[in-house]
C-alpha positions in Angstrom: 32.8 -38.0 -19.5 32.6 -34.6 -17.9 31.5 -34.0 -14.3 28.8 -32.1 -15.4 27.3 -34.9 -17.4 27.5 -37.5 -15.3 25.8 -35.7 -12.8 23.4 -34.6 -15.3 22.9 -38.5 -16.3 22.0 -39.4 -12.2 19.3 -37.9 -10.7 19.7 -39.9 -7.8 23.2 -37.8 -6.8 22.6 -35.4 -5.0 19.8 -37.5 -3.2 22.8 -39.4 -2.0 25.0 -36.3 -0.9 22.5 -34.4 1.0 22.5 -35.5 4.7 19.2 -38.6 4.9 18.2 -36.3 8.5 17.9 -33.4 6.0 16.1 -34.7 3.2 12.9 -34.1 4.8 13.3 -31.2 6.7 10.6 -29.0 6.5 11.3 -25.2 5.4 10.9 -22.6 7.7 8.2 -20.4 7.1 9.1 -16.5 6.6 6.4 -14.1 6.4 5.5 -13.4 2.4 6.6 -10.7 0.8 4.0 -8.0 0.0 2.7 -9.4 -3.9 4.1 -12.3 -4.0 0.9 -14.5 -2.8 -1.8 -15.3 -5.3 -4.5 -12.8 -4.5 -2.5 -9.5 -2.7 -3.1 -6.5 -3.6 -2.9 -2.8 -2.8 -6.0 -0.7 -1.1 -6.9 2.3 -1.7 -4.3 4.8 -3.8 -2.0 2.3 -3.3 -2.1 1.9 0.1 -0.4 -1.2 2.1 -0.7 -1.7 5.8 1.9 -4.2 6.7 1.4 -5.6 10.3 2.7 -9.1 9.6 6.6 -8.8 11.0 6.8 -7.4 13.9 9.2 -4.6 12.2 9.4 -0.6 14.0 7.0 0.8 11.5 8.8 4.0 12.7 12.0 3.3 10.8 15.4 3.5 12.0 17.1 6.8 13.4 17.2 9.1 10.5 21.4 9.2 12.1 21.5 5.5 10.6 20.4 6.9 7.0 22.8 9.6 7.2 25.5 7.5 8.6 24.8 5.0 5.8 24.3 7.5 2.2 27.9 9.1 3.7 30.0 5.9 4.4 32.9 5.5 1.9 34.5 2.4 3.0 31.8 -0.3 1.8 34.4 -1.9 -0.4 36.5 -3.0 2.7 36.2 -5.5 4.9 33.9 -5.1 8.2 36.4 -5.7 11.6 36.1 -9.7 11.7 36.7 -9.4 15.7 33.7 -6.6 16.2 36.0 -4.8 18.5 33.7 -1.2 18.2 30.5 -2.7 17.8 30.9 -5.1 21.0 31.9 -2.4 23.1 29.0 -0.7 22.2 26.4 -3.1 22.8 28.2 -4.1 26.0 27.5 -0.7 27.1 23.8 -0.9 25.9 23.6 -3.8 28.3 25.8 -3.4 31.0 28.3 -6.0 30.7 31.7 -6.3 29.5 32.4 -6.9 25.5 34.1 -10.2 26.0 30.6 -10.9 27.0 28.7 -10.3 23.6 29.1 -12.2 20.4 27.4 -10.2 17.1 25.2 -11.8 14.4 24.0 -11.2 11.1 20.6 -11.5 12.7 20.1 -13.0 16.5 18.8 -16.0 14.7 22.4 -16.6 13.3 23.9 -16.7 17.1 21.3 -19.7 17.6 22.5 -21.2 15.0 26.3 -21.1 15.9 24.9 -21.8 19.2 23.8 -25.0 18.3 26.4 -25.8 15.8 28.8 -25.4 18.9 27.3 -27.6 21.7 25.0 -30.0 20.0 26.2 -33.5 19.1 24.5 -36.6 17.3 21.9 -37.4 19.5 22.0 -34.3 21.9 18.7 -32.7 22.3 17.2 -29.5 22.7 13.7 -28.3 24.3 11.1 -25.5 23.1 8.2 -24.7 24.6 5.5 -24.3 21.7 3.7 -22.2 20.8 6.8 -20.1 19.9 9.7 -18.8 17.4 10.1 -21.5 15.3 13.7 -20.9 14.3 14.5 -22.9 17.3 13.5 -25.7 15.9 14.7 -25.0 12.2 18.1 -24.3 13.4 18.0 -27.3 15.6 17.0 -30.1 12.8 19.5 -28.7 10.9 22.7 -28.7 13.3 21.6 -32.9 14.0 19.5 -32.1 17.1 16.4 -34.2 18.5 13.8 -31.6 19.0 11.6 -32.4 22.2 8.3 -30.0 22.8 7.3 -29.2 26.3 3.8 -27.2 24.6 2.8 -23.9 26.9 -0.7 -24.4 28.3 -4.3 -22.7 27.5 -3.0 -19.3 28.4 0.4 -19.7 27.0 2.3 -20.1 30.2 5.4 -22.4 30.4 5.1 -25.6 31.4 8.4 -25.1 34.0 7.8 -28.9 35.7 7.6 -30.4 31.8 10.8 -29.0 30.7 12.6 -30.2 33.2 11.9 -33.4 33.3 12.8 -33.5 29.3 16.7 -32.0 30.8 16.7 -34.5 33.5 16.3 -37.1 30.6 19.0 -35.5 28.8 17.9 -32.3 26.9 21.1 -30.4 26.4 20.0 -26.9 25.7 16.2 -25.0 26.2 15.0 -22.1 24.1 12.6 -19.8 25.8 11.5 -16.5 24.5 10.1 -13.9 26.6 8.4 -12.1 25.5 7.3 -14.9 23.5 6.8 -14.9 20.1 4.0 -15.0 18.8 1.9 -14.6 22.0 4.1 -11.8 23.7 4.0 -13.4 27.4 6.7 -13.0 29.4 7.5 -15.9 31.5 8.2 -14.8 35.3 12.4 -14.4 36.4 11.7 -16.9 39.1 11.2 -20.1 36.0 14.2 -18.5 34.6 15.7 -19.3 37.6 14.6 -23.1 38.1 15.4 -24.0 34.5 19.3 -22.1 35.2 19.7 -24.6 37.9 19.2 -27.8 36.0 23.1 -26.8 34.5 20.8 -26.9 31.1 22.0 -24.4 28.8 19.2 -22.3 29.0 18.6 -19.3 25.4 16.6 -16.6 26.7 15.7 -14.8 23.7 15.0 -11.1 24.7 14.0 -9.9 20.9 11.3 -7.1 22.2 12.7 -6.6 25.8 12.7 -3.4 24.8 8.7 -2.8 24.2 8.8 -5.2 27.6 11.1 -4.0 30.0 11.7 -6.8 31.4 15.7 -9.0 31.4 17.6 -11.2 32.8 20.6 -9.6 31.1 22.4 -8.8 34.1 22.4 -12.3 35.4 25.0 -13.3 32.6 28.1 -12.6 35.0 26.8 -15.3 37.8 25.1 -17.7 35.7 27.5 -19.4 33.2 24.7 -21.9 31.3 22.6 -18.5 30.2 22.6 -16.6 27.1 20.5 -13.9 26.6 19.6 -13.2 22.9 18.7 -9.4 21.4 18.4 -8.0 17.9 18.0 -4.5 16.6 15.6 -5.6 14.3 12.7 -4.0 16.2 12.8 -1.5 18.6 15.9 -0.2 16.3 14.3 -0.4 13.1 17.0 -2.4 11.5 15.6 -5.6 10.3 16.3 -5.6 6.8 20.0 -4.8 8.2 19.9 -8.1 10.1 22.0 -7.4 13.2 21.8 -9.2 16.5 23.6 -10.3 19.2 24.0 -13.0 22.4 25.2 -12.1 25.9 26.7 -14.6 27.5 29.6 -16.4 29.7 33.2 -15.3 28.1 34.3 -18.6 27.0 31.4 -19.4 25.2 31.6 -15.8 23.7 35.2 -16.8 22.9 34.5 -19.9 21.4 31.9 -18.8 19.1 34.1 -15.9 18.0 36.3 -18.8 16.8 33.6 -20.5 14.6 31.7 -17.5 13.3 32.5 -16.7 9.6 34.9 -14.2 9.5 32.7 -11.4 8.0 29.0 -12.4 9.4 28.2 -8.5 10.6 28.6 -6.1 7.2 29.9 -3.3 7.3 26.4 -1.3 6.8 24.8 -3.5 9.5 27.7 -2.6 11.9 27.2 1.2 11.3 23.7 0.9 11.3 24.1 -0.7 15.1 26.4 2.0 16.2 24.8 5.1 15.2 21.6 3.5 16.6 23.2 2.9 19.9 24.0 7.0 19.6 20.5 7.5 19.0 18.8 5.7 21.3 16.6 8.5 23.2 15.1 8.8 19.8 14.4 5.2 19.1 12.5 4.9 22.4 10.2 7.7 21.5 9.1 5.5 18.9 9.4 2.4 21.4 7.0 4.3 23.8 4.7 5.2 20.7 4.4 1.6 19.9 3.8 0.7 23.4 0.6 3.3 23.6 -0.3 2.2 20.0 -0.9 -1.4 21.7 -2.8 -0.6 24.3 -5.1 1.4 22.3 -5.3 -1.3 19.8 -6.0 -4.4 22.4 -8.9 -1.9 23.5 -10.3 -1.7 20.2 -9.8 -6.0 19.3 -11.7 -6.3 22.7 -14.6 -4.9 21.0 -14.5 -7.3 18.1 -16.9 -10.3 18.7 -15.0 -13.0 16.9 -11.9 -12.2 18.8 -10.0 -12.9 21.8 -6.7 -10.7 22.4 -3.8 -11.7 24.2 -2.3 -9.5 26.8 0.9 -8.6 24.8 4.1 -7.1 26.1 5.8 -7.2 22.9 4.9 -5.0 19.7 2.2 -7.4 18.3 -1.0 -9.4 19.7 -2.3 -12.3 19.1 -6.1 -13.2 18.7 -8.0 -16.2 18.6 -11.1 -16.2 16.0 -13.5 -18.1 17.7 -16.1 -18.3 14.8 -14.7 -17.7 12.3 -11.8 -18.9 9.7 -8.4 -17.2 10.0 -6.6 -18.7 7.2 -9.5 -17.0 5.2 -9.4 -13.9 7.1 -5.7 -13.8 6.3 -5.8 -13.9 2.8 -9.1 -11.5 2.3 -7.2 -9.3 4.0 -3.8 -9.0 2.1 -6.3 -8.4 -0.8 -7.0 -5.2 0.9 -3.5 -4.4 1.2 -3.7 -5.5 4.7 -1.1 -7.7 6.1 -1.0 -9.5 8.9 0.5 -13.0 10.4 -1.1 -16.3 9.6 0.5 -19.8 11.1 -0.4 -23.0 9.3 0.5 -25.1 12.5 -1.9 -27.0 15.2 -2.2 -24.7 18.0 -2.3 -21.0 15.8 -4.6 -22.3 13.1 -7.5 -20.2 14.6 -5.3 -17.7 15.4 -3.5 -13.8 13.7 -0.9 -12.1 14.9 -1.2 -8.4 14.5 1.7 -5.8 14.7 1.3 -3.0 16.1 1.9 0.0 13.9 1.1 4.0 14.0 -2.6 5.0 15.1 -4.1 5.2 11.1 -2.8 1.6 10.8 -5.1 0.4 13.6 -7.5 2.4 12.5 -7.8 0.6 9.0 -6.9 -2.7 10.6 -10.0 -2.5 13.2 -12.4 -1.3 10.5 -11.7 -4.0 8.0 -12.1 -6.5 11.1 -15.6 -4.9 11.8 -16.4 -5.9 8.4 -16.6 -9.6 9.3 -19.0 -9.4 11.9 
């Protein structure tokens, strides 16, 4: 009997080879790609508004697209030990490059995070509402998942988290400016949780619309990693190219477990004609950052809605009357896309990107039409 047969002849097999923690993992939830949900569709001449990733609507540095249609060398290898494009992002953020590891995505670096330090029956904390790749990445790499949940205004519950590392929680995630409420949480909680000797993940993703790091605390403080991307204030999300700062051994060690190739070779030029570029891409970063204010303004004047004071590129509102999940999809109907999260505390809730001034324009109007 072949291989192939008798695996054909057991539907029970790969039951039994898939790890029993893993069988029921739930999938992570990606935002939906424009037409493939039952009911999307264009608006007007074709027209889609899509507000539902938190990408640069701005693009990335027309340098990258000229750097990228020129490039003859895609059918070599990308430098496995990111010699070029460590130095560069060490000089983006003031350290030295032993100090900065590169992903295919910062969400890969918390994934080789975890894979590095977490053992059966280690556990990690993460203060919900927030990214949830945290706690994807930590079901799958074994790890007991223990919620310290933010309170009514979103602000961390500091004392909470803790006590769940004085019972043992190995590493916390904290994002700041949190996604998908965009508060920051103040340097001095940073602080308290860095003393516990907790590895603490500060994941910096729109520092850049926020202007607020802890980057430069990295040289004294040994148990924090500061996360960043170019996904969005670069424009470079479909590139998938981010990176950790953090202590030189741990940098070291997770250059040793990486896959060999994990940044392509696009992704890397991408990043290093983007860090060439950069009074260009905070134009657009500025842009955005006006573009929210004006568009907080005009949610404010939406009955059904609360805002969140945002320091990210996207705000979150609370319907208070009305259903979001319904709002959501009547929406994408119109060609209108914004972020809907199926879980307990954002039920009520969107999350809006901000994009260029027409796109709040046609978001705000299509809102008034509920009231």
């Amino acid at each position: 009997m072949s291989v192939r047969s008798g695996a054909k002849g057991d539907p029970e097999l790969l039951k039994r080879l898939v790890r029993r923690d893993l069988q029921a993992l739930p999938t992570y939830q990606p935002i939906k790609a424009a037409g493939t949900a039952e009911g999307d569709a264009a608006g007007p001449g074709g027209r889609i508004i899509k507000l539902d990733g938190n990408e640069n609507v701005y693009g990335c540095s027309p340098k990258v697209r000229e750097a990228l249609a020129s490039f003859d060398r895609y059918h070599i290898y990308p430098d496995a030990q990111q010699q070029r494009l460590r130095r560069a992002l060490a000089a983006y953020v003031g350290v030295e490059p032993d100090y900065v590891v590169a992903g295919s995505g910062s969400d890969e670096i918390v994934d080789l995070l975890l894979r590095l330090v977490i053992e059966p029956g280690d556990a990690i904390v993460i203060a919900p509402p927030t990214f949830g790749i945290y706690v994807f990445s930590g079901q799958v790499t074994g790890a007991t998942v223990v919620e310290a949940p933010r309170d009514a205004a979103y602000r961390l519950d500091t004392p909470a988290i803790v006590e769940a590392i004085e019972a043992g929680a190995k590493v916390v995630f904290i994002d700041s400016p949190n996604n998908p409420t965009g508060i920051v949480t103040p340097p001095e909680e940073i602080e308290r949780l860095l003393e516990t000797g907790a590895l603490v993940v500060l994941d910096e993703a729109y520092y850049e619309f926020s202007g607020t790091t802890l980057a430069e605390l990295v040289p004294q403080r040994e148990n924090l990693v500061v996360l960043r991307t170019l996904s969005k204030w670069a424009g470079l999300a479909g590139l998938r190219l981010g990176y950790g700062v953090m202590a030189p051994e741990l940098a070291a060690r997770l250059m040793r477990i990486k896959p060999p190739y994990n940044v392509n070779a696009a992704a890397e030029i991408a990043a290093l004609e983007s860090l060439e570029d950069i009074d260009y891409l905070m134009g657009t970063v500025r842009s955005l950052v006006t573009e929210r204010e004006r568009l907080f303004q005009r949610l404010q004047g939406i009955s059904y809605l609360e805002p969140t004071p945002s320091e990210a590129n996207f705000i979150l509102c609370n319907l208070t009357d009305r259903d979001a999940k319904r709002l959501h999809q009547e929406l994408r109907g119109q060609g209108i896309y914004l972020r809907y999260f199926d879980t307990p505390r954002l039920q009520s809730c969107i999350r809006i990107s901000v994009g260029k001034p027409e796109d709040t324009d046609a978001v705000i109007e299509a809102l008034q039409d509920w009231e």
